[in-house]
ROLUM-231638 format. One record per residue (C-alpha): x, y, z; residue number from 1. Coordinates in nm, 3 decimals, m for minus. Layout:
% ROLUM-231638
SEPA        px        py        pz   resi
SEPA         X         Y         Z    NUM
...
//
This chain:
% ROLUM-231638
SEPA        px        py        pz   resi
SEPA     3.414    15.026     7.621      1
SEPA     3.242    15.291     7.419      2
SEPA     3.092    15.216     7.117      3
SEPA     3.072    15.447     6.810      4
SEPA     2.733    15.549     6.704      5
SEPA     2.529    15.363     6.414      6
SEPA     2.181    15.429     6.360      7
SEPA     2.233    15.803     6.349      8
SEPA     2.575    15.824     6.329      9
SEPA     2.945    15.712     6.151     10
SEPA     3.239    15.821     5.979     11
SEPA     3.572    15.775     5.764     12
SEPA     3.946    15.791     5.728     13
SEPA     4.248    15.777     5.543     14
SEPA     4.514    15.672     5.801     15
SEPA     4.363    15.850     6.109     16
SEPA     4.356    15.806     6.486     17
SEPA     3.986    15.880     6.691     18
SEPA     3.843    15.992     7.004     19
SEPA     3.535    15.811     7.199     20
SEPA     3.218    15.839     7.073     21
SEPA     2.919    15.639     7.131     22
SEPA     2.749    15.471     6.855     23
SEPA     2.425    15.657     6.769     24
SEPA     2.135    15.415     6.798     25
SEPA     2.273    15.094     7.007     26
SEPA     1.952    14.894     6.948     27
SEPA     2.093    14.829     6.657     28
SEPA     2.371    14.599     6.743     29
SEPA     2.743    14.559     6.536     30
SEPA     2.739    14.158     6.515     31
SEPA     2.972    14.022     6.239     32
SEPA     2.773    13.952     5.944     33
SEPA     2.676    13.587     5.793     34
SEPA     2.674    13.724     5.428     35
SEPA     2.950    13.787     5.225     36
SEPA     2.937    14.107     5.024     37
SEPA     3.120    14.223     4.703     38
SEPA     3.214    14.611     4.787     39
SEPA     3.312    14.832     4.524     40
SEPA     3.532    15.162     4.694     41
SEPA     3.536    15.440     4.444     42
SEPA     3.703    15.813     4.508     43
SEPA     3.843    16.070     4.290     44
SEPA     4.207    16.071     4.420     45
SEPA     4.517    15.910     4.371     46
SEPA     4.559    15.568     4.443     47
SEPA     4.859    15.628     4.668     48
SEPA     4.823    15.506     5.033     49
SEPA     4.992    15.848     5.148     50
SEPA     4.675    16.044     5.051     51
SEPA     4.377    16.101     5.323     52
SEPA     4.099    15.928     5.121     53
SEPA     4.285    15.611     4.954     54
SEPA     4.408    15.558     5.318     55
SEPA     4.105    15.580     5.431     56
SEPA     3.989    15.322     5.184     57
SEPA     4.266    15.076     5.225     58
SEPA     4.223    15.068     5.583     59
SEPA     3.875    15.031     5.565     60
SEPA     3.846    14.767     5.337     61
SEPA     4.128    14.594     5.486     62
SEPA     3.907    14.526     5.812     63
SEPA     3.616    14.444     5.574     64
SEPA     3.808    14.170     5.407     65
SEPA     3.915    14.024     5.728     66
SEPA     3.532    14.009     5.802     67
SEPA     3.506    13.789     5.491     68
SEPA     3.373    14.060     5.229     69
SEPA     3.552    14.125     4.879     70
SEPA     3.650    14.473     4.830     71
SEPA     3.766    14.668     4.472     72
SEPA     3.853    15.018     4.450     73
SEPA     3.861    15.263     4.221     74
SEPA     4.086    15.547     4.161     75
SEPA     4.157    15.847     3.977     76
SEPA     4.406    15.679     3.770     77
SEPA     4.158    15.419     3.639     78
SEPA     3.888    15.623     3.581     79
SEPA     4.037    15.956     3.418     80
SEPA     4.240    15.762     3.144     81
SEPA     4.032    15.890     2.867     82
SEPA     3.869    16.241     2.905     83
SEPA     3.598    16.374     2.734     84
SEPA     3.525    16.706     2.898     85
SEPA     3.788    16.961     2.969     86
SEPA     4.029    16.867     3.277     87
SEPA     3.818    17.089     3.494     88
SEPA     3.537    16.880     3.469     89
SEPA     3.718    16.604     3.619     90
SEPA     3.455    16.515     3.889     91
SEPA     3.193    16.488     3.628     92
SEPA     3.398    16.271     3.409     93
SEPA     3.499    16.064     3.687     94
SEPA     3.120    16.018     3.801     95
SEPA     3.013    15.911     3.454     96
SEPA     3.301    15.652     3.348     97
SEPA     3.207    15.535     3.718     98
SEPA     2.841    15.509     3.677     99
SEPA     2.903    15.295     3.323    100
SEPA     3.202    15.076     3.513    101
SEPA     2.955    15.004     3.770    102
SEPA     2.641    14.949     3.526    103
SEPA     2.841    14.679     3.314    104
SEPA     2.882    14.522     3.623    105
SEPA     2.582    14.569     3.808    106
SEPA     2.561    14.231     3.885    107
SEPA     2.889    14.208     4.006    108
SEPA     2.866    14.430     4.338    109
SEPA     2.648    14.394     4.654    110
SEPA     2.753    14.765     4.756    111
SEPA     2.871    15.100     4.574    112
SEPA     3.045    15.285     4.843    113
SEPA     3.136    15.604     4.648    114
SEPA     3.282    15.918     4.830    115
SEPA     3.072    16.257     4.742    116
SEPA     3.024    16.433     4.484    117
SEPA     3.133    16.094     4.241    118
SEPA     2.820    15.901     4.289    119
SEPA     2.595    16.162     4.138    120
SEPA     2.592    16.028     3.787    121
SEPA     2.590    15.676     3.913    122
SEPA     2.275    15.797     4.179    123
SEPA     2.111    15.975     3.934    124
SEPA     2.092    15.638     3.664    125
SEPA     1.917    15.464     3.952    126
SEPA     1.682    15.617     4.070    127
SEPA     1.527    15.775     3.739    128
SEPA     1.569    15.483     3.572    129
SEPA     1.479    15.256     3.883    130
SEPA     1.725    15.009     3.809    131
SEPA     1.635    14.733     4.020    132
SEPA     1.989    14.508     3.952    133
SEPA     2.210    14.772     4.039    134
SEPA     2.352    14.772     4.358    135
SEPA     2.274    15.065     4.660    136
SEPA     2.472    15.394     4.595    137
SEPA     2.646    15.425     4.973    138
SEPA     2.751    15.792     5.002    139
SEPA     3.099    15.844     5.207    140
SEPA     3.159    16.195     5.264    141
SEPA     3.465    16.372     5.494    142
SEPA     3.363    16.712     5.474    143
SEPA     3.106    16.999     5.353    144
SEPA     3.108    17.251     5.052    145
SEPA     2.949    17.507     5.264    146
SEPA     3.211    17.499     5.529    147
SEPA     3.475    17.593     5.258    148
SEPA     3.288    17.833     5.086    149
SEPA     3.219    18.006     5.393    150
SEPA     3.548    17.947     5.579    151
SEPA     3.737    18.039     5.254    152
SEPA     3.482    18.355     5.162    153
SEPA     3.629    18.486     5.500    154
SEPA     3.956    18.435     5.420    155
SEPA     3.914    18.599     5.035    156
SEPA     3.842    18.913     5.249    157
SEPA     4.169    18.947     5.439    158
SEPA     4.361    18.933     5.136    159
SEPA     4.427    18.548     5.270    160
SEPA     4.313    18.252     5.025    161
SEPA     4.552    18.242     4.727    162
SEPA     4.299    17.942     4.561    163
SEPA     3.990    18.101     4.645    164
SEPA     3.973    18.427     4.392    165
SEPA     3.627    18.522     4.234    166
SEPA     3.682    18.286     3.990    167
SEPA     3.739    18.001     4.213    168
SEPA     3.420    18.104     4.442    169
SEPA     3.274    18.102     4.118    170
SEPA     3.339    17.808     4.009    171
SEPA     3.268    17.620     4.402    172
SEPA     2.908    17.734     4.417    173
SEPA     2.815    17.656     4.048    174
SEPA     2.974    17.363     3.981    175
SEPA     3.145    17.198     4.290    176
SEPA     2.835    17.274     4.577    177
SEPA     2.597    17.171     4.293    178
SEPA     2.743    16.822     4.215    179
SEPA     2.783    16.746     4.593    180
SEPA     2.397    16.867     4.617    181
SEPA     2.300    16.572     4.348    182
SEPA     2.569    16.303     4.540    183
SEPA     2.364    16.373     4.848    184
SEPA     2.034    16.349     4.735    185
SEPA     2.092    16.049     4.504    186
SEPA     2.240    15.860     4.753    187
SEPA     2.047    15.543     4.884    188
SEPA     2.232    15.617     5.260    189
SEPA     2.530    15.776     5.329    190
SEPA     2.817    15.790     5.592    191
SEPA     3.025    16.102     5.707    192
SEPA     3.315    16.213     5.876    193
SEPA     3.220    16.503     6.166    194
SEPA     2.914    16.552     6.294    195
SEPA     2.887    16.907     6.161    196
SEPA     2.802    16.765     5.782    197
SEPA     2.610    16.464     5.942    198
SEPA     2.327    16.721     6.103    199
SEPA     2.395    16.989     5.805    200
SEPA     2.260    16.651     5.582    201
SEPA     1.990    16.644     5.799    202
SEPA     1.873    16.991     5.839    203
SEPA     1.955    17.148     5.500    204
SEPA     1.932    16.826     5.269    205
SEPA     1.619    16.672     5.439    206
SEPA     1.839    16.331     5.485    207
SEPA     1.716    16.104     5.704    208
SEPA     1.901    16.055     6.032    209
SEPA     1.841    15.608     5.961    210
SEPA     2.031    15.720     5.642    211
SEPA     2.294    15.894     5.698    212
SEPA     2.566    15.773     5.976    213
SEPA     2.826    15.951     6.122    214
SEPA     3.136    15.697     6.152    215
SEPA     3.482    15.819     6.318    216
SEPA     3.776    15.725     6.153    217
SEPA     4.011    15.484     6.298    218
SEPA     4.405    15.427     6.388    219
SEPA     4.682    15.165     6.318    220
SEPA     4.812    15.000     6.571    221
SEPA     5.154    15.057     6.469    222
SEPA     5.100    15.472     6.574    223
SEPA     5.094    15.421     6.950    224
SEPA     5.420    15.404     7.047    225
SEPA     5.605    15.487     7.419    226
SEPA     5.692    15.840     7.427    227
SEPA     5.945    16.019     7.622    228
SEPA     5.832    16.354     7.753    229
SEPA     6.131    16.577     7.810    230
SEPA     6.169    16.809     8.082    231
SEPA     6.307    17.122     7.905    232
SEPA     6.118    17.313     7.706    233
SEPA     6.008    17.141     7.369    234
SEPA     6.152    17.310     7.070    235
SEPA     6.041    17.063     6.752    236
SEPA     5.696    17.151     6.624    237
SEPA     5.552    16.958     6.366    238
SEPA     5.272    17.081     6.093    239
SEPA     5.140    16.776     5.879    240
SEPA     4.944    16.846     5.507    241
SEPA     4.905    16.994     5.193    242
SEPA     5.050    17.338     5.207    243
SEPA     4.700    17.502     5.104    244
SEPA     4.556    17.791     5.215    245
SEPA     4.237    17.622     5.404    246
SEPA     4.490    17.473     5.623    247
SEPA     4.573    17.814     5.777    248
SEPA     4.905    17.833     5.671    249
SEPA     4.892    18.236     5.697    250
SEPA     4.825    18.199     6.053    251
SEPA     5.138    17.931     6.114    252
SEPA     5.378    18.157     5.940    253
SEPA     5.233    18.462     6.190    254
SEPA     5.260    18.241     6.526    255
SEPA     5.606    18.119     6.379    256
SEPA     5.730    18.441     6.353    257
SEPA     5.622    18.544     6.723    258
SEPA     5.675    18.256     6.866    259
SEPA     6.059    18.246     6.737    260
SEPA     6.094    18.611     6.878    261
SEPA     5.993    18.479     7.195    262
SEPA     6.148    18.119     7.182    263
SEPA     6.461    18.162     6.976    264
SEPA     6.557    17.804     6.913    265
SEPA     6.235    17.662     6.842    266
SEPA     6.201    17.482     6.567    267
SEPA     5.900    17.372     6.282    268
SEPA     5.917    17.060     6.018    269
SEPA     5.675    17.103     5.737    270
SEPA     5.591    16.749     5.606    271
SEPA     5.362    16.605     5.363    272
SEPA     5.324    16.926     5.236    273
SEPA     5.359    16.814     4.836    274
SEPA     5.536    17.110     4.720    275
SEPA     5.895    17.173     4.658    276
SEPA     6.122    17.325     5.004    277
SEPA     6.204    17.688     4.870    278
SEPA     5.797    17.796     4.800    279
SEPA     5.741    17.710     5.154    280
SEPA     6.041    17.870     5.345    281
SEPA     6.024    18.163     5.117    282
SEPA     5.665    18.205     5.260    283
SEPA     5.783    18.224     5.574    284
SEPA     5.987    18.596     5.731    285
SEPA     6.339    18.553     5.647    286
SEPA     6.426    18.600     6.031    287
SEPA     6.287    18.277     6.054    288
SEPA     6.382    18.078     5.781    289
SEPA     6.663    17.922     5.909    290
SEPA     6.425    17.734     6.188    291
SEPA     6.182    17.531     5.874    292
SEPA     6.246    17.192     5.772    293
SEPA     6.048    17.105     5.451    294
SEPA     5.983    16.722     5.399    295
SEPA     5.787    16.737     5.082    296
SEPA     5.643    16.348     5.092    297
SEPA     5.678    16.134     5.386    298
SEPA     5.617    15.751     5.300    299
SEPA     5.369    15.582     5.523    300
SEPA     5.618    15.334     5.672    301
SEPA     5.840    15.620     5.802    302
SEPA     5.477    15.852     5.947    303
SEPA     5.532    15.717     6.329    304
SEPA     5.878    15.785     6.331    305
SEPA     5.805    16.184     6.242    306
SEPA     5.572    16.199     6.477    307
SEPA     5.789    16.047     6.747    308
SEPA     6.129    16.271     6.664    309
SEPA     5.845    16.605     6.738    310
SEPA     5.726    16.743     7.046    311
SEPA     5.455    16.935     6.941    312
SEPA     5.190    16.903     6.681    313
SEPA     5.010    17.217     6.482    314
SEPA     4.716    17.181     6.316    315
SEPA     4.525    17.568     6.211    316
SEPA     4.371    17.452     5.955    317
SEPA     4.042    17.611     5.870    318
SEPA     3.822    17.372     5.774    319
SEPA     3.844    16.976     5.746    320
SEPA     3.672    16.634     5.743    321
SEPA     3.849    16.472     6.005    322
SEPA     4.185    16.482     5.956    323
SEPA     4.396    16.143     5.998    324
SEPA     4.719    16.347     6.052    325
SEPA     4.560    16.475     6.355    326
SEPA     4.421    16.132     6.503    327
SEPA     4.764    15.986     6.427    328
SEPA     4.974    16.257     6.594    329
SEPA     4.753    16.196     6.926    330
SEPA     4.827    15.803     6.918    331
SEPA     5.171    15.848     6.935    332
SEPA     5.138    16.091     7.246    333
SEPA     5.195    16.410     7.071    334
SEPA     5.021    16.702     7.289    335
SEPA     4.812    16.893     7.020    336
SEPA     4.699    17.270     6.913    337
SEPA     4.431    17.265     6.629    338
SEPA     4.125    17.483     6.558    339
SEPA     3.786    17.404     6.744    340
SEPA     3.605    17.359     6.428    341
SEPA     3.492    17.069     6.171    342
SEPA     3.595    16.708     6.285    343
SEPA     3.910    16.881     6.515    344
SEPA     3.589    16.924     6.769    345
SEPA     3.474    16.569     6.748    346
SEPA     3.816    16.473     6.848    347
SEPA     3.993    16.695     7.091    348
SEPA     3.812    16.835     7.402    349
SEPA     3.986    17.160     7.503    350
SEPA     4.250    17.112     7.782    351
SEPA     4.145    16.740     7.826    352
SEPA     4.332    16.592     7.566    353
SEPA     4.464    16.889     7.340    354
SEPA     4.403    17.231     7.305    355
SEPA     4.152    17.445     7.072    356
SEPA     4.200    17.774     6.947    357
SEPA     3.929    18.013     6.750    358
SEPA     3.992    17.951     6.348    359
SEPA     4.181    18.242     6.178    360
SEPA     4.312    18.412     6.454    361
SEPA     4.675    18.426     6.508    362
SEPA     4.706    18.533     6.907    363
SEPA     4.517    18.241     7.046    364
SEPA     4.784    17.999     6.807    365
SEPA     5.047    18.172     6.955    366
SEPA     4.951    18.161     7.307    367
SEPA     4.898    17.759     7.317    368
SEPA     5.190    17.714     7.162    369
SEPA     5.405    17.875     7.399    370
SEPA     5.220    17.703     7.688    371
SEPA     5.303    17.403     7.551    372
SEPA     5.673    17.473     7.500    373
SEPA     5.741    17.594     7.825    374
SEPA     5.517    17.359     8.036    375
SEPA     5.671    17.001     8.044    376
SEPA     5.361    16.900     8.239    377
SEPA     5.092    17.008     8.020    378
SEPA     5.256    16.861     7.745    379
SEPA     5.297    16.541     7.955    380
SEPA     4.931    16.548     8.101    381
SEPA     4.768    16.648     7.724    382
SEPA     4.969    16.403     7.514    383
SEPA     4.873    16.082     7.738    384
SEPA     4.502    16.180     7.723    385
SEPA     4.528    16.237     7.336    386
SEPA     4.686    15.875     7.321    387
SEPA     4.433    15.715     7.514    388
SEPA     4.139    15.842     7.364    389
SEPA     4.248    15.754     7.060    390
SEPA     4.238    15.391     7.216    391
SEPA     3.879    15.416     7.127    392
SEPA     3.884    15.418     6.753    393
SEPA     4.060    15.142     6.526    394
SEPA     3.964    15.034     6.206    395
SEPA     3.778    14.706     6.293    396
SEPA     3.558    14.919     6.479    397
SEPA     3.480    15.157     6.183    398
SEPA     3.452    14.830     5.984    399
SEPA     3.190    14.701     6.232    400
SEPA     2.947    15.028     6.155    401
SEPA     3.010    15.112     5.797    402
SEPA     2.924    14.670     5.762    403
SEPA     2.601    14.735     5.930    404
SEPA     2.504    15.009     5.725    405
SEPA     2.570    14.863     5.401    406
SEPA     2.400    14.523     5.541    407
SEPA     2.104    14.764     5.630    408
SEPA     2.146    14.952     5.260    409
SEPA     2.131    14.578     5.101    410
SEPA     1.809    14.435     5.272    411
SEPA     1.666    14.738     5.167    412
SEPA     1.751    14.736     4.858    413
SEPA     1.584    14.360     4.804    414
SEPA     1.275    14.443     4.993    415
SEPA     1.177    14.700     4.720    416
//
């Protein structure tokens, strides 16, 4: 069985699916451990299990209690009660009340696992101040600063990134890039989600490859169900996530449009997309409008069952982490068309087990998604190779390497 990688490698989730990858340095093996650790889990989102990160998190330390470890998390909600910088400095504020929380308590924790850029406050206490008590800063990171700034630079000049102005790019490479920049180079070690940020940490940010893992995210069980594959054309497409420009929504509402001149009755379901239905159809040609079904939140209980009632799933998003709608879409057989770029590569191997098309373009989009509509067999042959490789990642396995490497941060820690 293939392992994933741990000495040089790792990753995280949020309810996600993965693809094989071999652990990175298998000398050093993923035995359960013999001592018990006290884990605090802190990110700056919502606490909500519907949300990437905090299902990431629950899932995670779900498989680390079973191993016998304790696990708190922290939120947005109990960190941001009490502001005292502008809302906009949120990630700062967040990182400070965190640091404190965790200082107050340093005795409390064997691990800080905080996702990037929260720890930097917390990272930055501990190593000027050497604070011997406190516990290792674990950095958990799903994607890169650069990647957006670039990916969404490119999109500012096509007229195409409604939250990515001169303001915004402003305010992502003097504030946002530089707090990530401190996270990183404060952290103790550090895991991440596609292998694109784990060798950008090692190239750019002079990060150790020992220190910094790259650790897939895993599945539930409960996504890999028995689909039926149908032999007329397939009609329902399915688009998962925020509705946000970095998810290449321009580029779905062009292939739509084409693709419903060509295929009249096909069909797309927007879900999970957090925004009320009439902002999102309106965005869409009006000759089309009358094919879009907008599910604004879709509870967790009811994800398999979406998944299951589609036939095909669209991902063009421009940049990502790795994301868990994607790894859950290919458990439950779905055949796949996402972008070859950011974790989507780590995943999905073009015409194996999905298909890849360039980032930003709309005729490639278009073109796989018509093959996959009118060829029963592709759609047959891709979806049961997208289930089965996802047979390769579940939680306990993520659990095993992100264990190892906060066992590894710990002895460290008390060798000093």
């Amino acid at each position: 069985m293939t392992q994933f990688k741990v000495a040089r490698a790792s990753r995280p989730c949020a309810v996600t699916a993965k693809m094989a990858v071999p652990l990175q340095n298998e000398s050093l093996p993923l035995e359960k451990t013999t001592n018990r650790m006290n884990i605090l889990m802190a990110a700056p989102v919502a606490k909500a299990r519907e949300g990437g990160i905090a299902g990431q998190m629950y899932n995670l330390g779900y498989e680390l209690e079973r191993k016998g470890h304790s696990v708190d998390y922290l939120f947005h909600e109990d960190l941001l009660n009490k502001r005292f910088l502008p809302r906009r400095f949120d990630i700062l504020t967040f990182s400070i009340n965190l640091a404190f929380r965790i200082l107050r308590g340093q005795k409390k924790y064997s691990i800080a696992n905080i996702y990037a850029p929260c720890g930097l406050a917390y990272g930055l206490l501990r190593k000027t101040l050497r604070l011997k008590q406190s516990p290792p800063y674990v950095m958990a990171m799903p994607g890169l600063e650069e990647r957006r700034i670039y990916a969404m630079g490119r999109e500012a000049k096509k007229g195409r990134a409604m939250y990515f102005r001169l303001k915004n790019r402003l305010w992502q490479r003097f504030y946002h890039q530089p707090t990530y920049r401190l996270a990183i180079r404060t952290a103790d070690r550090s895991f991440v989600a596609n292998r694109e940020t784990w060798s950008i940490l090692q190239i750019k940010y002079h990060q150790d490859a020992s220190r910094v893992w790259y650790v897939p995210n895993g599945v539930e069980e409960r996504f890999f169900l028995q689909r039926m594959y149908q032999p007329e054309p397939a009609l329902r497409l399915l688009f998962v996530g925020q509705w946000l420009d970095h998810k290449g929504i321009y580029y779905l509402r062009d292939a739509f449009e084409i693709l419903a001149r060509k295929l009249p009755g096909v069909q797309i379901t927007i879900a999970g997309c957090l925004t009320s239905s009439d902002p999102v159809v309106n965005f869409f040609p009006p000759s089309v409008r009358s094919q879009i079904r907008v599910i604004p939140q879709v509870e967790r209980a009811k994800m398999p069952a979406l998944y299951l009632d589609h036939d095909i799933f669209v991902l063009p998003s421009l940049m990502e982490g790795m994301p868990l709608v994607l790894l859950e879409a290919m458990a439950t057989g779905m055949p796949v068309v996402t972008t070859e770029t950011c974790g989507m590569m780590d995943i999905v191997q073009d015409e194996a087990n999905g298909l890849l098309v360039p980032p930003g373009e709309t005729t490639p989009l278009v073109e796989a998604m018509v093959r996959l509509v009118q060829s029963p067999e592709l759609r047959q042959r891709l979806g049961k190779a997208a289930q089965e490789s996802m047979r390769h990642y579940t939680w306990e396995k993520v659990a095993r390497g992100v264990e190892k490497l906060f066992e590894l941060a710990v002895q460290q820690d008390g060798a000093r």
